[in-house]
PDB file of N, CA, C and O in Angstrom, chain B, residues numbered from 101:
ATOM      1  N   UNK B 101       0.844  -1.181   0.000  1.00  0.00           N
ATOM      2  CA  UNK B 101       0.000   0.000   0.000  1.00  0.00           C
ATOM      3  C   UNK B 101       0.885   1.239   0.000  1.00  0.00           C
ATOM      4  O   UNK B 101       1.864   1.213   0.745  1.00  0.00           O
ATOM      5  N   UNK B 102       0.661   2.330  -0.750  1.00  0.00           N
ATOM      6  CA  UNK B 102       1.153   3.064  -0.820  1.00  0.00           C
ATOM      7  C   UNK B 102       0.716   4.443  -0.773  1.00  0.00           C
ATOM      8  O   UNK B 102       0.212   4.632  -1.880  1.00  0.00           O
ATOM      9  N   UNK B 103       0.630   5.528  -0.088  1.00  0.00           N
ATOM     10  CA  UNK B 103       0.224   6.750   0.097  1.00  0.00           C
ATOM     11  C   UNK B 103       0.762   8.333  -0.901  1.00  0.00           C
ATOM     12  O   UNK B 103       1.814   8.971  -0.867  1.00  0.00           O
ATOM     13  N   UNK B 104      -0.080   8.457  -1.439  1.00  0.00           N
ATOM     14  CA  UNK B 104       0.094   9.666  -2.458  1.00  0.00           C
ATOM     15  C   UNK B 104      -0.227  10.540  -1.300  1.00  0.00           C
ATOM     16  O   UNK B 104      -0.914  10.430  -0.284  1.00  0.00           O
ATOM     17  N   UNK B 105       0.845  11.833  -2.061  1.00  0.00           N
ATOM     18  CA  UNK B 105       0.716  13.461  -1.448  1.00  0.00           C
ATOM     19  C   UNK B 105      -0.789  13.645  -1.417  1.00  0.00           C
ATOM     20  O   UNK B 105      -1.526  13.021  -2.180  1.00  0.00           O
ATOM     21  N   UNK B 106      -1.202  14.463  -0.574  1.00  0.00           N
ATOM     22  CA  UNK B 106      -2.493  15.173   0.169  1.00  0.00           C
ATOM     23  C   UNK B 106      -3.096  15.587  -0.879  1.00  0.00           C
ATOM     24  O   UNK B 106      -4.306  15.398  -1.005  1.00  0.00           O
ATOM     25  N   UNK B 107      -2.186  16.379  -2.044  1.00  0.00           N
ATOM     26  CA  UNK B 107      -2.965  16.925  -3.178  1.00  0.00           C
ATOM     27  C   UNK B 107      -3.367  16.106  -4.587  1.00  0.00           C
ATOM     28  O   UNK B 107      -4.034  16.386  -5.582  1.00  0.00           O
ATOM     29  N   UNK B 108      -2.434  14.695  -4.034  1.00  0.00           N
ATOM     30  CA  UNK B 108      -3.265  14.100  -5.009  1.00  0.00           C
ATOM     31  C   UNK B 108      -4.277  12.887  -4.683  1.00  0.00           C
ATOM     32  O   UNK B 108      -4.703  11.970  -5.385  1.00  0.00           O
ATOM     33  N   UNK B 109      -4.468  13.210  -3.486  1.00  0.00           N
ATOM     34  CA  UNK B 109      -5.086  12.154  -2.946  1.00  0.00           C
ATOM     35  C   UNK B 109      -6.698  12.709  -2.332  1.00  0.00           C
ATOM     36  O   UNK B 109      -6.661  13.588  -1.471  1.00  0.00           O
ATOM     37  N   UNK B 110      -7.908  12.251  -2.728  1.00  0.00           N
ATOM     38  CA  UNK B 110      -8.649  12.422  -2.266  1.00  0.00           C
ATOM     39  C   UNK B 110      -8.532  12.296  -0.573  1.00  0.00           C
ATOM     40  O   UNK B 110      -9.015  13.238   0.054  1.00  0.00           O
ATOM     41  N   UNK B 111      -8.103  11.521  -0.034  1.00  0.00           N
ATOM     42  CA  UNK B 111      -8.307  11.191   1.485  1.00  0.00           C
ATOM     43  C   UNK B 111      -7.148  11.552   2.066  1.00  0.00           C
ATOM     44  O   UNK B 111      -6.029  11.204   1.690  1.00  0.00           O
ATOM     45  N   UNK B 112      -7.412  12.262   3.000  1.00  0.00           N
ATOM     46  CA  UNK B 112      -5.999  13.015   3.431  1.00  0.00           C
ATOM     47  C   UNK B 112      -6.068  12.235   5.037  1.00  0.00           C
ATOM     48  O   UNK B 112      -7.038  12.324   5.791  1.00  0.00           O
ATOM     49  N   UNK B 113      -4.852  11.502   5.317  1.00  0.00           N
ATOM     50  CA  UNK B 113      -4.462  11.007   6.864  1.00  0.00           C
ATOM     51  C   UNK B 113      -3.800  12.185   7.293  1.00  0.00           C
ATOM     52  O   UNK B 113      -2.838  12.650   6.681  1.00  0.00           O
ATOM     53  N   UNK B 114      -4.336  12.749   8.450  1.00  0.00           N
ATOM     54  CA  UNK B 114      -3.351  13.654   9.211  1.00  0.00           C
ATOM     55  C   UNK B 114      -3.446  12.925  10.644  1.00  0.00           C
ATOM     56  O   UNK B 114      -4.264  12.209  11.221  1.00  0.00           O
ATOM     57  N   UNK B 115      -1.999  13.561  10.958  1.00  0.00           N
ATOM     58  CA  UNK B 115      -2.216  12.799  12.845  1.00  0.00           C
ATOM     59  C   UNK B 115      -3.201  14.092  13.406  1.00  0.00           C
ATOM     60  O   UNK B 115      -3.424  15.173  12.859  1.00  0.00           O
ATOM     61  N   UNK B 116      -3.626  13.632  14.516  1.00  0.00           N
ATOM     62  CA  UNK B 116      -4.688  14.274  15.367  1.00  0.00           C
ATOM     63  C   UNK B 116      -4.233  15.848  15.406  1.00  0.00           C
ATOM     64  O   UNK B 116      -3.036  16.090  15.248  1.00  0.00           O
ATOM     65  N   UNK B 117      -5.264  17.051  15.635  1.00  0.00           N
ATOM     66  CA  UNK B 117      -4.439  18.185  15.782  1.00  0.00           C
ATOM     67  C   UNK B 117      -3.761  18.135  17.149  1.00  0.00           C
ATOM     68  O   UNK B 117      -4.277  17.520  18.081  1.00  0.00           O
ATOM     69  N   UNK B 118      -2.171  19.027  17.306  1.00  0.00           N
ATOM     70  CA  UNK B 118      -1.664  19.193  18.148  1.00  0.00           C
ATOM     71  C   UNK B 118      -2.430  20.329  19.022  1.00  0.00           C
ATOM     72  O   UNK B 118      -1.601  20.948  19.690  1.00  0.00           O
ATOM     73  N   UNK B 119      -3.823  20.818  19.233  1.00  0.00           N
ATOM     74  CA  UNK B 119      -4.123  21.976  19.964  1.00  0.00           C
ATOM     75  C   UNK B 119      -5.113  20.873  20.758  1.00  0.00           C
ATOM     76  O   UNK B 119      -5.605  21.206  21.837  1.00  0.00           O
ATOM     77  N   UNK B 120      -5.397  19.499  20.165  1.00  0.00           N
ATOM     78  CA  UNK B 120      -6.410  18.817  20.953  1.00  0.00           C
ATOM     79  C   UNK B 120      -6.234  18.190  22.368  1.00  0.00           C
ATOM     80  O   UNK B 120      -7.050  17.719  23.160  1.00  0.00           O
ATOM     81  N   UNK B 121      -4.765  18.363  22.410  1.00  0.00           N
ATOM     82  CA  UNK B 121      -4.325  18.281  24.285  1.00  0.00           C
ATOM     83  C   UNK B 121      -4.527  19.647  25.053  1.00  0.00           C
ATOM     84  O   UNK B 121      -4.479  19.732  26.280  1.00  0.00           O
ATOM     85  N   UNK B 122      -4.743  20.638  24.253  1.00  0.00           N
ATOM     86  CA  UNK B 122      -4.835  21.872  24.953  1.00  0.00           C
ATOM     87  C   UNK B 122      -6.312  22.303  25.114  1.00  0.00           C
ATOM     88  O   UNK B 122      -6.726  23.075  25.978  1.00  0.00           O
ATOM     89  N   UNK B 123      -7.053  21.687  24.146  1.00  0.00           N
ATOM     90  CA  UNK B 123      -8.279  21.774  24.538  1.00  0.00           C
ATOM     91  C   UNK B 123      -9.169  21.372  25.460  1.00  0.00           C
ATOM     92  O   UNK B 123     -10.106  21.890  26.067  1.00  0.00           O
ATOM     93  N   UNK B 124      -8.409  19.844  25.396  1.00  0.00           N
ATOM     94  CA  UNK B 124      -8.743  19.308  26.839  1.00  0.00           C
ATOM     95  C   UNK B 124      -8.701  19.621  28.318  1.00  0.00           C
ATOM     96  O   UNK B 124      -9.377  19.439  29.331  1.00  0.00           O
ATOM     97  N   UNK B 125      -7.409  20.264  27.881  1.00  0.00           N
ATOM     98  CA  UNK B 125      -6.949  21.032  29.306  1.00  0.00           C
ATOM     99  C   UNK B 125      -7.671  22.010  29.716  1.00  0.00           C
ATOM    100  O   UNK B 125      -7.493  22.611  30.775  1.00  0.00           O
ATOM    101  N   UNK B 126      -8.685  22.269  28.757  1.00  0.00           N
ATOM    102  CA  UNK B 126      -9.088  23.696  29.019  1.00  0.00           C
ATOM    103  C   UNK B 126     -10.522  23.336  29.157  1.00  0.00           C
ATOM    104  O   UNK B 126     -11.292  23.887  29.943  1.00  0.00           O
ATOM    105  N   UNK B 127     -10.873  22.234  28.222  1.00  0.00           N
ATOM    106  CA  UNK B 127     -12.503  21.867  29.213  1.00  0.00           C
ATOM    107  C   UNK B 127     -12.479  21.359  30.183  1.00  0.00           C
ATOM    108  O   UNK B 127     -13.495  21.286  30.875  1.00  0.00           O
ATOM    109  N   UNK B 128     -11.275  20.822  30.568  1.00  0.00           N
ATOM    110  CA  UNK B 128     -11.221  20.213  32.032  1.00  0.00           C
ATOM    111  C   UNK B 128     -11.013  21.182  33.063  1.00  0.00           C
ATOM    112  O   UNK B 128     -11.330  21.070  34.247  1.00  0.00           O
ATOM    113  N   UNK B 129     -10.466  22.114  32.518  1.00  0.00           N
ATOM    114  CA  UNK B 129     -10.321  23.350  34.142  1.00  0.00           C
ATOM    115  C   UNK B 129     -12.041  24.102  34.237  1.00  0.00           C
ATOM    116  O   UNK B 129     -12.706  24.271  35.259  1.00  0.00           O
ATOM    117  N   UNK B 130     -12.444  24.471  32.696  1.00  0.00           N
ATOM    118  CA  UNK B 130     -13.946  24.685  32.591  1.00  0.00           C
ATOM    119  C   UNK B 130     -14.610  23.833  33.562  1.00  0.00           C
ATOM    120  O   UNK B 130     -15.301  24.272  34.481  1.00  0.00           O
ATOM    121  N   UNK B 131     -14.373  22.554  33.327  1.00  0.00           N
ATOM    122  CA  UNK B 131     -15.496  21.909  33.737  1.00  0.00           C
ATOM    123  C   UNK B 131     -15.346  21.841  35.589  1.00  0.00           C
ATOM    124  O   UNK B 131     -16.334  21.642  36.296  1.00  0.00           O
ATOM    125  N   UNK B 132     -13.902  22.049  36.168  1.00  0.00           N
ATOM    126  CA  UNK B 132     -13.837  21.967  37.343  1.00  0.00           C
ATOM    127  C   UNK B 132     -14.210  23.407  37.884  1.00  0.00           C
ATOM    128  O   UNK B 132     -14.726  23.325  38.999  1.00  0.00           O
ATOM    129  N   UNK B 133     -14.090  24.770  37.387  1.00  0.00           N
ATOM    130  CA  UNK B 133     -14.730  25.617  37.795  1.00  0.00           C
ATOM    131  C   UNK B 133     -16.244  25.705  38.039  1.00  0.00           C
ATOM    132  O   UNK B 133     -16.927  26.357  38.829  1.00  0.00           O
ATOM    133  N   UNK B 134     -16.529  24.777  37.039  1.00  0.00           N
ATOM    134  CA  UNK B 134     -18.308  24.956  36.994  1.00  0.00           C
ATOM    135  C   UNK B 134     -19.056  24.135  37.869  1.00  0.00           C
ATOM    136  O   UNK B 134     -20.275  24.208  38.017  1.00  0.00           O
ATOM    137  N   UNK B 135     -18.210  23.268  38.507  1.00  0.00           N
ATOM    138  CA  UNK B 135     -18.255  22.060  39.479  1.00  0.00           C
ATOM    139  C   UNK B 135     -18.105  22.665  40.620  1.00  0.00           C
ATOM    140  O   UNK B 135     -18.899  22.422  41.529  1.00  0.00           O
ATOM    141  N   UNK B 136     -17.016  23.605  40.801  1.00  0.00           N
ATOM    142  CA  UNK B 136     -16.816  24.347  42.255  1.00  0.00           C
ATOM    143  C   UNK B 136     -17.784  25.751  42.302  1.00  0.00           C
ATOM    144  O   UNK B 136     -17.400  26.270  43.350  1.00  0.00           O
ATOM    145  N   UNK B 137     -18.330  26.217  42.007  1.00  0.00           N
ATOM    146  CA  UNK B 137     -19.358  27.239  41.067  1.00  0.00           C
ATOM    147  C   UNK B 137     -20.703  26.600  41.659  1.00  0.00           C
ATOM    148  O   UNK B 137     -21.131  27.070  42.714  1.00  0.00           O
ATOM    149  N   UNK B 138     -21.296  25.698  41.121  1.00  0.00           N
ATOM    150  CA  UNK B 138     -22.405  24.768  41.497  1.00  0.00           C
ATOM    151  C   UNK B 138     -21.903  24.433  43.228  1.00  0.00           C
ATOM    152  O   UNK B 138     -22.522  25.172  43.993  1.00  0.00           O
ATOM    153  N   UNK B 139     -21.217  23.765  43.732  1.00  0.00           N
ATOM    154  CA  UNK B 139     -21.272  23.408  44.927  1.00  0.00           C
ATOM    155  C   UNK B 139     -21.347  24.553  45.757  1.00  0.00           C
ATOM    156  O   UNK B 139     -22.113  24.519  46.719  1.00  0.00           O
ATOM    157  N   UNK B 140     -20.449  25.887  45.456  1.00  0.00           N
ATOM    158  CA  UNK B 140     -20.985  27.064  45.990  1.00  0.00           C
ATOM    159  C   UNK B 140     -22.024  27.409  46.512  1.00  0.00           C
ATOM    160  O   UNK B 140     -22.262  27.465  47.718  1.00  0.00           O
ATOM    161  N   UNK B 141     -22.898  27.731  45.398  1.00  0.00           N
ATOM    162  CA  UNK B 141     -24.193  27.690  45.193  1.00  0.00           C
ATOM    163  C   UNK B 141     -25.120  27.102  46.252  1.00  0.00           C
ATOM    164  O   UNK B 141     -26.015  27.588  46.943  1.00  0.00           O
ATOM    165  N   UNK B 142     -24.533  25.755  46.123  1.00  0.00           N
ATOM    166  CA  UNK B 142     -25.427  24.433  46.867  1.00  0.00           C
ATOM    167  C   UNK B 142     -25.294  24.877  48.698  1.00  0.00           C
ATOM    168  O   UNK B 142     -26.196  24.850  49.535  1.00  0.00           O
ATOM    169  N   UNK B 143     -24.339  25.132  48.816  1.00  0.00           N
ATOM    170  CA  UNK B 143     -23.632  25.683  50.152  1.00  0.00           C
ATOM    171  C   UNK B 143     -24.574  26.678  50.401  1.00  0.00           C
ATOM    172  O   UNK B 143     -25.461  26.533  51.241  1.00  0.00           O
ATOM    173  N   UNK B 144     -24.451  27.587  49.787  1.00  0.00           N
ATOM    174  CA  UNK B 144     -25.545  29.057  50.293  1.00  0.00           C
ATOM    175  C   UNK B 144     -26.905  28.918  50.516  1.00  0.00           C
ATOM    176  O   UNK B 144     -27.626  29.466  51.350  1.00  0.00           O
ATOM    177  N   UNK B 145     -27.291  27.657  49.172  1.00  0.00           N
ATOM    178  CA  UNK B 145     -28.353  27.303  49.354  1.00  0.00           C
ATOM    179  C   UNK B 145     -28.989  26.734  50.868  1.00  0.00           C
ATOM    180  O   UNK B 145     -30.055  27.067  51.386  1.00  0.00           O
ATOM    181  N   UNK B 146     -28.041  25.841  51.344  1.00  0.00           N
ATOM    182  CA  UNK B 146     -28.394  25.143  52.118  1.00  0.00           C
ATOM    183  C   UNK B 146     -28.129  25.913  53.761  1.00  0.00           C
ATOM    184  O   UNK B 146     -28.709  25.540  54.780  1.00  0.00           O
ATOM    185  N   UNK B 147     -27.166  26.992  53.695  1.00  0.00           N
ATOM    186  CA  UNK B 147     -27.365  28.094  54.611  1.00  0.00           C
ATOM    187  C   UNK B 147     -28.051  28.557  55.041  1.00  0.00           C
ATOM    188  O   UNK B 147     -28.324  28.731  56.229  1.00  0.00           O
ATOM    189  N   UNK B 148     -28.920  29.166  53.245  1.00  0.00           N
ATOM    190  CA  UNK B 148     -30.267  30.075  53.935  1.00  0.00           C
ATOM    191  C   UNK B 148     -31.394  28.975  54.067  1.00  0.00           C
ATOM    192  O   UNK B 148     -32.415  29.406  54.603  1.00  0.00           O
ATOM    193  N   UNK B 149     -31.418  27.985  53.788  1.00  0.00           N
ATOM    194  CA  UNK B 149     -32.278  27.287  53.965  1.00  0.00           C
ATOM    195  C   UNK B 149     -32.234  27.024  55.662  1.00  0.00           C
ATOM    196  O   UNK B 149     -33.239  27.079  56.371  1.00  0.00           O
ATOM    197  N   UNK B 150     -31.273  26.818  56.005  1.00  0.00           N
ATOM    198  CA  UNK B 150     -31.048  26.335  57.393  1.00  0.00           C
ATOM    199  C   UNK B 150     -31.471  27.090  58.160  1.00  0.00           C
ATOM    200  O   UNK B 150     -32.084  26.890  59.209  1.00  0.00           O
ATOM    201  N   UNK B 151     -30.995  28.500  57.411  1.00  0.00           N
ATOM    202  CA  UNK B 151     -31.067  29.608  58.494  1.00  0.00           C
ATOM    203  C   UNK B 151     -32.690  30.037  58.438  1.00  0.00           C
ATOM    204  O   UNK B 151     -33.178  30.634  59.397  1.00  0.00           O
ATOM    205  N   UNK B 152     -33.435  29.724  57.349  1.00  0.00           N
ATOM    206  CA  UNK B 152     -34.721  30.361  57.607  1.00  0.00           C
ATOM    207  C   UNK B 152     -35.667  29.034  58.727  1.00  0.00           C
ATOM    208  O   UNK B 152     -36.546  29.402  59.506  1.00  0.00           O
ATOM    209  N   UNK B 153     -35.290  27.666  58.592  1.00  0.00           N
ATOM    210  CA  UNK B 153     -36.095  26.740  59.274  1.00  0.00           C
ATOM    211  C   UNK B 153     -35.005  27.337  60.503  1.00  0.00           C
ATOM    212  O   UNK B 153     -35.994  27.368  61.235  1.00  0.00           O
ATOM    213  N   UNK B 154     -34.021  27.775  61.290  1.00  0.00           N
ATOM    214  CA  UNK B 154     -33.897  27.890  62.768  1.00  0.00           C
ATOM    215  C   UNK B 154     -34.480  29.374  63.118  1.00  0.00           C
ATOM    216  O   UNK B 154     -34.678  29.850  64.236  1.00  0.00           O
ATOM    217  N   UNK B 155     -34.702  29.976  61.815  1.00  0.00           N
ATOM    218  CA  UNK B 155     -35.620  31.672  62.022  1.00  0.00           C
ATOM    219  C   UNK B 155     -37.016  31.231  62.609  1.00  0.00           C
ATOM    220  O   UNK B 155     -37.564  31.878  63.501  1.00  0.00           O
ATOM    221  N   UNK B 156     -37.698  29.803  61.916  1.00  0.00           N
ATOM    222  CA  UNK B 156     -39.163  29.791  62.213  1.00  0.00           C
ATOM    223  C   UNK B 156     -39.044  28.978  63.162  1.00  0.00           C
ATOM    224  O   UNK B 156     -40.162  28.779  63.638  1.00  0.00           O
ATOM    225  N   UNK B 157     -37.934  28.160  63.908  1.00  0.00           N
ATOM    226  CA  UNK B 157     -37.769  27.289  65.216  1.00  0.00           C
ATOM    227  C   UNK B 157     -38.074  28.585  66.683  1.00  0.00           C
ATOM    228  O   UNK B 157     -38.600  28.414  67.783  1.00  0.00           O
ATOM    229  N   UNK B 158     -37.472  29.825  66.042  1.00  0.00           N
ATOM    230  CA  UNK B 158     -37.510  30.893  67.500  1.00  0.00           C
ATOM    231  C   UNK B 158     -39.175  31.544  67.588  1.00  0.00           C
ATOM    232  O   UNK B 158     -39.796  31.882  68.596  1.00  0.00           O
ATOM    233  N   UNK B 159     -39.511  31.565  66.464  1.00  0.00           N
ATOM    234  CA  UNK B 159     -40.785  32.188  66.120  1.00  0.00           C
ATOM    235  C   UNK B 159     -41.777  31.359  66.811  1.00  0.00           C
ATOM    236  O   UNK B 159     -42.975  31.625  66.721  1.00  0.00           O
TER     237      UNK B 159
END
């Protein structure tokens, strides 16, 4: 088997792009911000939640 140049070849093999390790890197820090972001959230949530059922415990 033998492989012709890109331009004469309908089907072009390229190796993977080299930016696709960097992309990863970068949905993976995305995705851990949005993870610590959400648990935030969940935290405050569960603050004021707390804090309004020990508001109606004094009441």
């Amino acid at each position: 088997m033998t492989l012709t140049p890109p331009e004469e070849s309908p089907l072009v093999l390229t190796a993977p792009e080299p930016v696709a390790p960097i992309r990863r890197v970068l949905l993976h820090e995305e995705a851990e911000r949005l993870t610590a972001d959400l648990q935030d959230r969940e935290a405050r949530r569960q603050q004021t939640h707390t804090a309004c059922l020990e508001e109606r415990g004094r009441s």
